[in-house]
Structure formats: structure tokens, C-alpha cells
N, C-alpha and C positions, 0 to 999 in steps of 0.2 A: 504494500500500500504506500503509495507516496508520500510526500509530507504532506499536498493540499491536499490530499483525498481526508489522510491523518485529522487535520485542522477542523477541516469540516463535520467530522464525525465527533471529534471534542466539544467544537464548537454547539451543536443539536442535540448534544448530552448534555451540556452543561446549560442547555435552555431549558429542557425538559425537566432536569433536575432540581433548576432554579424554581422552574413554577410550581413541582412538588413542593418544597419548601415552603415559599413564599403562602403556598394554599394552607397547607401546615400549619404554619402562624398564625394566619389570621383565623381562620377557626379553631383551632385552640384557644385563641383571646377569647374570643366569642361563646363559642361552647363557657367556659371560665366563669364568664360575666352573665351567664344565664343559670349557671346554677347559684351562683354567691346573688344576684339579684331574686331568687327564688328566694331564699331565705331571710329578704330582708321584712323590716314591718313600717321601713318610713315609705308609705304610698310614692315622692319622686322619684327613691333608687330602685323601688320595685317594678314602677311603671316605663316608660319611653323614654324621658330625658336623659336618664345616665347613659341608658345602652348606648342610645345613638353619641353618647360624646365619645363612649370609650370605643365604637365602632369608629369614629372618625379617625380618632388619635392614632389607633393601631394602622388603618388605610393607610392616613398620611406617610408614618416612618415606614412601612415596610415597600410601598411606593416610590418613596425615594431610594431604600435603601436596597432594590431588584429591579430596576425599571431598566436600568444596564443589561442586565443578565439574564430577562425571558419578558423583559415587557411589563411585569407586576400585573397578568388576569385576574389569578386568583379568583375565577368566573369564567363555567362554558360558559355562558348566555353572552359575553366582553368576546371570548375565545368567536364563537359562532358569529357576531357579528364581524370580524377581522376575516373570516374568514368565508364569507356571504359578501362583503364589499369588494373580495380579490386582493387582501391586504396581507395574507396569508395562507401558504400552500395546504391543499387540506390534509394532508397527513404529516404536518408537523399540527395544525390545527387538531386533529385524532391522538394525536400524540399529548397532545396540551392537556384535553380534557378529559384522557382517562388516568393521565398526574395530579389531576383537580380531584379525582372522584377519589381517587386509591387514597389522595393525600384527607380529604375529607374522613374518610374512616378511620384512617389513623388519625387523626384529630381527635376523632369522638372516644374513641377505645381510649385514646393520652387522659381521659379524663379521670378513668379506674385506677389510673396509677398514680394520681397529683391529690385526688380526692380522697380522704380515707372515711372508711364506712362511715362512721359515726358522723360522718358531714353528710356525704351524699354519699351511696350505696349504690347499687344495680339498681334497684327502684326508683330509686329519686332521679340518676341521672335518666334514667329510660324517660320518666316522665317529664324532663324537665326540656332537653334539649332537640324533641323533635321540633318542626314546625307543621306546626299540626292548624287547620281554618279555624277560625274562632265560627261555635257551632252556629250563631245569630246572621252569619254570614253567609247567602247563597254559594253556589260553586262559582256561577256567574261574578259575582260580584268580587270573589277569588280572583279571577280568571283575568279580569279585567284592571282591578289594582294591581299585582303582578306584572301583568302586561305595561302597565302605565311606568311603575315606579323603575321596572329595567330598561325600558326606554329612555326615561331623562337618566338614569346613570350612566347608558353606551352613549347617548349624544353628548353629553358632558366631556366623556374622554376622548369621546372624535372632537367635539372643539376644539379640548386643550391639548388633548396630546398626541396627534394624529395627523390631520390634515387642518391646516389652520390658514386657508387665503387671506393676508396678512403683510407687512411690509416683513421684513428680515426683521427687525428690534423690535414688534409688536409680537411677532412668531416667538422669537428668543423669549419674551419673556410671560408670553400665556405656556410653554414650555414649561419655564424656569419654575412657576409657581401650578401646574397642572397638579399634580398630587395634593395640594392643598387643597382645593379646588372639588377633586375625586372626592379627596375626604371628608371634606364638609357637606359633598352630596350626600353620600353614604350616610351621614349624622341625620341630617334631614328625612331621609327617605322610610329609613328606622322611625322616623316618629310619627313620622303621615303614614305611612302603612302596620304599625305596631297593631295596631285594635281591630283593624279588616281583613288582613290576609294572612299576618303573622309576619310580615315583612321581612321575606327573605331576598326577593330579585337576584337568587343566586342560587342554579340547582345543587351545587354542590354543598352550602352549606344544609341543604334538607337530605342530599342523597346518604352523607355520611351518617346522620343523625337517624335517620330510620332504618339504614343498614344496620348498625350497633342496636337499636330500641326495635327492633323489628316492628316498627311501625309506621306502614306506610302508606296512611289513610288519608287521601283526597293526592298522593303524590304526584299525578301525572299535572295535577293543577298547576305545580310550580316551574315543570318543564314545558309545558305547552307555553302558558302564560309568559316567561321570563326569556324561551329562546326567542318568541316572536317578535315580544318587544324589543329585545336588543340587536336583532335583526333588524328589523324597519327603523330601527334609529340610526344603523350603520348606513342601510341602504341613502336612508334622508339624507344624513348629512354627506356622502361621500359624494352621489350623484345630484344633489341638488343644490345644496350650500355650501359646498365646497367647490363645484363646477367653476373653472374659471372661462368667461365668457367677456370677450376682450370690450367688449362696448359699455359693458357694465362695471361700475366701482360703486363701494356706499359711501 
């Protein structure tokens, strides 16, 4: 094998590996924050506001801190639109999202080992970290928050970190600060979808969670729902808002 052959084959290990990781992390924060939030009794750290700060926090740093190294998805639904706009081959695209899924189960399982019984046990976590419909909530109405809240999170990261028609120093610097940006979506998204859907807009944080809880009731709702939306938000912005069309400027 050559040395570029060598390079390349390091190189789509060490993407692939990245975004196991990087998936890794952020649902273990998560997973984390849903059991210590289960246990609390002051209604704001039990209800939406903490999650979504400490969902943004985590976003942010591990965004900057892989966005070199695999892009920081940590989401088919981010994966499937990259790779539905032609932004990515589909089988390193295949490749992404079965290191998002594998990496999601080992998230959820990391949990039996950080947690000790007497905090949370098999029961508690089983019960604590699926994302399961809140039952007041049609499937529809699942279906369609879902759908909604994964869409602004893929058109956000097409804004800022993807294709950006833009002068050079206006680009450099929705770049410079995208991750922030990602994450502060993420924080928002967590609190407008907390009470309707369960607001995950990321099948992977529901695949691992009902692999381990074997519980995986309404699941196809968060893959229909989240790959669609991050799909049409890649497709929108790629071939329409980002189109550069020489007679047009804003």
C-alpha cells in the first residue's frame, strides 16, 4: 500500500473514530444530566432550563474541540443531511452513523458503570433515559415537532458552518463562532421541545437509550420525524440560500 493510499485510510479512521467519540460524549453528558435531573425536587433543575444549558455547554466544547477531526455530527439526522445535499460520500456518510449508533449504546450502558445502584440502578436508569412521547401528545404532533426542531438545528449548521455566501471576513467569522451558535441552538431546542416530543432531534440519542432500556415505544417517530427535517433543511439551504446567483446580493 502506498503512503497516499496509507494516509487516506488513516485519515477515514480517524474521522470515523472521531465521531464515535465525539457521539460518546455528548450522550454520556446527557444520558448524566437526565438521571441527576430525575432526582432533583427544585421544579427549574428538574424541568427544561438546566438540561438545555448543560446540552448547550457540552455542544459548544466538544464542537470546537472535533470539528477538525470528523466535522463534530454527533447526529445521523446533521450526518443524512450532508449527505442528501452531496456534501458527503455516502458511505463514509454509512460509516458516520453506524459510529453515532454503536457510540450511543455505549453511552447509555457508561451509565451502569459511573452510576452506583443506590443512585440509579437498572430501573431507574431504564426508566429515566429513554425518550419516550409525552402520552398527552398525539404521534402527529410527535412527528411534526421532531421534524420542526431538527430542521432549525441542520439549517443553523448549514448557515454557520457549511456553506455560508458571505464576503471572506463575514464567512471567517460566522465560522469562527458556529459552534457557539450550534450550541445555543441545541439549549433552545431542549426547551421548546422538552414537554411535546421529548426533544431529542437526534436519533441517536433515542437509539442508544432504548437499545440498553429495551424500550422502544413510538421509536420510529424520532427517525422519520428528525431524518426528514434535517434533510429539507440541508436540501433548503444548500440549493436555495446558499445558491449563488450573480445578479442577486442582499
Amino acid at each position: 500500500m502506498s503512503s497516499s493510499s496509507s494516509s487516506k485510510v488513516f485519515l477515514a479512521l480517524r474521522c470515523v473514530v472521531g465521531e464515535f467519540l465525539v457521539t460518546f460524549i455528548f450522550l454520556s453528558v446527557v444520558y448524566a444530566m437526565l438521571i441527576n435531573t430525575s432526582r432533583a425536587t427544585d421544579p427549574v433543575i428538574a424541568g427544561t432550563v438546566i438540561p438545555g444549558l448543560v446540552v448547550s455547554m457540552v455542544a459548544t466544547a466538544i464542537i470546537y474541540s472535533f470539528a477538525d477531526v470528523s466535522g463534530a455530527h454527533f447526529n445521523p439526522a446533521v450526518t443524512m443531511g450532508f449527505i442528501i445535499s452531496g456534501k458527503m460520500h455516502p458511505v463514509k456518510g454509512v460509516a458516520y452513523i453506524l459510529a453515532q449508533l454503536s457510540a450511543s449504546i455505549a453511552a447509555a450502558a457508561f451509565m451502569f458503570l459511573i452510576f452506583p445502584n443506590n443512585v440509579a440502578g437498572w430501573p431507574k436508569i431504564a426508566q429515566v433515559i429513554p425518550a419516550v412521547p409525552p402520552k398527552s401528545s398525539p404521534l402527529a404532533t410527535v412527528l411534526m415537532m421532531e421534524f420542526y426542531l431538527t430542521f432549525l438545528l441542520v439549517y443553523v449548521i448549514f448557515a454557520t458552518a457549511v456553506d455560508i455566501p458571505a464576503p471572506p471576513a463575514l464567512r471567517r467569522l460566522k465560522n469562527h463562532f458556529a459552534p457557539i451558535a450550534i450550541g445555543l441552538t441545541l439549549g433552545f431546542l431542549c426547551y421548546l421541545g422538552g414537554s411535546s416530543s421529548g426533544g431529542a432531534f437526534n436519533p441517536a440519542r433515542v437509539f442508544g437509550a432504548s437499545v440498553i432500556s429495551g424500550n422502544f415505544s413510538s421509536h420510529w417517530v424520532y427517525w422519520v420525524g428528525d431524518l426528514l427535517g434535517g434533510s429539507f433543511a440541508a436540501l433548503l439551504h444548500t440549493f436555495v440560500f446558499a445558491r449563488k446567483i450573480g445578479i442577486l446580493s442582499p
